[in-house]
N, C-alpha and C positions, 0 to 999 in steps of 0.2 A: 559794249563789246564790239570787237570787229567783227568782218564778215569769216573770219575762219575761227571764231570763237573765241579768240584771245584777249585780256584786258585791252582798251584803250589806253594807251602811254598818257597822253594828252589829260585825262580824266582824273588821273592819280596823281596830280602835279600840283606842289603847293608853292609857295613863294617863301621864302625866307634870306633876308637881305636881298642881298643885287644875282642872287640865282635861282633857279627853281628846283624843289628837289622836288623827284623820284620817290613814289615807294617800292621799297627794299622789292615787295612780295615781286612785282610791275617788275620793276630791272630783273630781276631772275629770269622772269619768263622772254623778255626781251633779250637778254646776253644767250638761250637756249635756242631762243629761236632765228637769230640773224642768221641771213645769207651770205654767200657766200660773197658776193660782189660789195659786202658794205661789213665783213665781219672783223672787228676792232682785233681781236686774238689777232688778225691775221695780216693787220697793218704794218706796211714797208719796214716802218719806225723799230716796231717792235720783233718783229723777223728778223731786221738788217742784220748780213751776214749770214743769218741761219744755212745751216747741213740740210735744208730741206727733202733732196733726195734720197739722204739717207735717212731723216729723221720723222717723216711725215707730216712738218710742221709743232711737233710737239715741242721741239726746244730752241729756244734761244744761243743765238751768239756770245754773247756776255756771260749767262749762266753758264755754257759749257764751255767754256775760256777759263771760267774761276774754278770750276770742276777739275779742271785740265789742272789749270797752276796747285791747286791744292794738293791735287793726285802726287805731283811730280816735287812738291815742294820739299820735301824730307832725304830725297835722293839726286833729284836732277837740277840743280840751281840754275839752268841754261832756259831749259824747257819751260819751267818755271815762271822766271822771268818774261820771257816772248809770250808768254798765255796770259798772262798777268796783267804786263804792258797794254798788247793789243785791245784787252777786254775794257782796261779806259782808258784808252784812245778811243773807244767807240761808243763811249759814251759822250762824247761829245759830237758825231757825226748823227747819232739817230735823234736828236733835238733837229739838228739844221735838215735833217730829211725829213722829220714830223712838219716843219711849217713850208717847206718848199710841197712838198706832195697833201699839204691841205690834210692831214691824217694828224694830228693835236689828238691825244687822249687822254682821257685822266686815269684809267688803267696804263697808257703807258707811262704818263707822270710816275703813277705811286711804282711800277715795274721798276723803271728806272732809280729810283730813290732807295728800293728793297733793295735789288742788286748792288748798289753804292755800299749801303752799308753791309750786309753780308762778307762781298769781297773783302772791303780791309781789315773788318771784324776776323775772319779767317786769319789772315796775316798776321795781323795782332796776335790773337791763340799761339799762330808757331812762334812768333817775336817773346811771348811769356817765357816759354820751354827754353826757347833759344841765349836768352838773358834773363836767367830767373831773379839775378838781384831786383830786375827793375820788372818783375812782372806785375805789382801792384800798379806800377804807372800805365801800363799798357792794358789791365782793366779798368782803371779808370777811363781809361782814353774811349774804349768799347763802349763804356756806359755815357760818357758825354754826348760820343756821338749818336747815339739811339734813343736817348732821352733827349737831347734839344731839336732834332728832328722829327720825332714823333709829337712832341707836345708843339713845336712848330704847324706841323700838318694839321695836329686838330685843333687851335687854337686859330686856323686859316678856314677852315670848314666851318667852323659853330660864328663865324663873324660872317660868313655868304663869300669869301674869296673863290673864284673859280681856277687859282695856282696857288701853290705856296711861294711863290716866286714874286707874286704879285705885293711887293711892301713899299708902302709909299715912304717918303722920305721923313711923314709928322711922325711914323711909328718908331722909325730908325731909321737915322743916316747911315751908319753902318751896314746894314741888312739892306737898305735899297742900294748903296750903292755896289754891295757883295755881289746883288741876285741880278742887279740892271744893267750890269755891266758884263757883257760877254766873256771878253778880256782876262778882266779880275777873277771870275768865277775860274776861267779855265786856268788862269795862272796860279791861284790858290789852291784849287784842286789837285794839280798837276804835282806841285812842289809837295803839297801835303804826302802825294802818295809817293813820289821819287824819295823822301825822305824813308820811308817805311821800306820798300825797297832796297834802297843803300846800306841799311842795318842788316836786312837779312841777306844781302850777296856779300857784307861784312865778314859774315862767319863761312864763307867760304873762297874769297879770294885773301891771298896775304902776299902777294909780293907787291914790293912797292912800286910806283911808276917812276920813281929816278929823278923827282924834281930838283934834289939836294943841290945843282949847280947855283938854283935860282933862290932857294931860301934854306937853310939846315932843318927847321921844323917840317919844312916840306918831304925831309930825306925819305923816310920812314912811313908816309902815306903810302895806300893802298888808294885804284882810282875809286872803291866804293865809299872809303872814309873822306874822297874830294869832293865826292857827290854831295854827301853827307853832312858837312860841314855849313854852305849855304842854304840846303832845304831845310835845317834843323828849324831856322827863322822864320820861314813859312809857315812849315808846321803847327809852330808856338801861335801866329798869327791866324792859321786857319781853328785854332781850340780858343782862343780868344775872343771869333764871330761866334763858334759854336757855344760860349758860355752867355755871349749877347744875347744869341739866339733865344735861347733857354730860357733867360732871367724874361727879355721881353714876352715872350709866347707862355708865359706863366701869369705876368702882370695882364696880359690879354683876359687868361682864363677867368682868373681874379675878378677883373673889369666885369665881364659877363654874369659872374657869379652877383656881383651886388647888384647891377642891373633889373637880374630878375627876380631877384629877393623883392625891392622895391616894386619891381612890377606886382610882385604878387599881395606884397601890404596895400598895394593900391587899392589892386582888386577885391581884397577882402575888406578894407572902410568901405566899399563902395558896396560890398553886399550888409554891413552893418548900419 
């Protein structure tokens, strides 16, 4: 116990793989009792942006960006869009501000991750309504993405990773070079979503930009169907890692699974 009554951090801390975990009870009482000067809730990263003045700290930039676009999405395709946009675009600045300002969390990790998929999961929903032929493909798309990244996460957890980001190149080529590349992630990501985007400002611009001088199939484009056209590829590339993702971080779980099975025949000749 410490001098103000509180568990010892230190005491509750066990090893498993290359980090140490926490007990669950131990971190509750630690996230209730941080100060102010060191309180994770309250890191750069995870504020960036925030209404603070008006919001007391309670909400996020990104959350109330996709609130915003969602709000606005059925009526204001303008509004929409600039809430949408900005909300990732900023996800890509609070990573480079978590390591410049020394503030890395894995509360912000997984915030950031939740936010990811919520946002285009939303999108996706008005995309169903919006193009009901193909609303089957656009819950699948929902369930890819929240299935190979959840089982991603914990399939990085029960191995002792301290990121899910952290994939070496024996696990996956693919996956290290998606997650270790700054680049690639931002340009994959970007496309993925400018694609999803293009579909839904589809259904609301229709006149075309007038390329017909340059090619006749060009006539009749709209700039969202221009958009549209080369992120489709991306897209297809970004649910490609994600089915990687998937297959790998299940053959992980897998792996684990007979591991300890074995372990535990061990241990039980060893009591017979």
């Amino acid at each position: 116990m410490t001098k103000n009554g509180s568990a010892n951090p230190s005491r509750k801390m066990r090893r498993r793989g290359s980090i140490d975990v926490v007990d669950a009870k131990v971190a509750v009482d630690l996230a209730t009792a941080q100060t102010y000067s060191e309180n994770v809730f309250l890191f750069i990263p995870n504020l960036i942006g925030a209404i603070v003045l008006c919001l007391g700290h309670i909400g996020y930039t990104r959350i109330i960006l996709a609130g915003l676009s969602l709000h606005f999405m059925s009526y204001h395709p303008k509004y929409c869009t600039l809430a949408y946009v900005i909300s990732c675009l900023l996800d890509a600045v609070d990573g480079q501000a978590a390591r410049a300002l020394g503030q890395t969390s894995k509360f912000g990790a997984v915030l950031d991750m939740v936010t990811d998929r919520c946002t285009t999961s939303c999108l996706l929903c008005y995309l169903s309504s919006a193009y009901p032929n193909f609303a089957v493909v656009f819950q699948l798309l929902i369930s890819l993405d929240f299935a190979s990244h959840y089982m991603h996460m914990y399939s990085s957890l029960v191995t002792g990773s301290r990121s899910h980001k952290l994939v070496t190149s024996e696990v996956s080529r693919i996956l290290w070079y998606y997650y270790n590349d700054s680049r690639t992630l931002f340009f994959m990501c970007a496309g993925n979503e400018l694609f999803f985007v293009s579909l839904y400002l589809m259904k609301w611009v229709d006149t075309p930009i007038g390329l017909g001088a340059y090619s006749s199939w060009l006539a009749g484009l709209t700039w969202p169907e221009l958009v549209a056209i080369p992120s489709a590829f991306v897209c297809a590339g970004k649910n490609i890692i994600n089915l990687v993702q998937l297959w790998k971080a299940s053959k992980i779980l897998v792996g684990v699974d007979l591991a300890e099975r074995a372990h535990a025949r061990e241990l039980q000749a060893k009591k017979e």
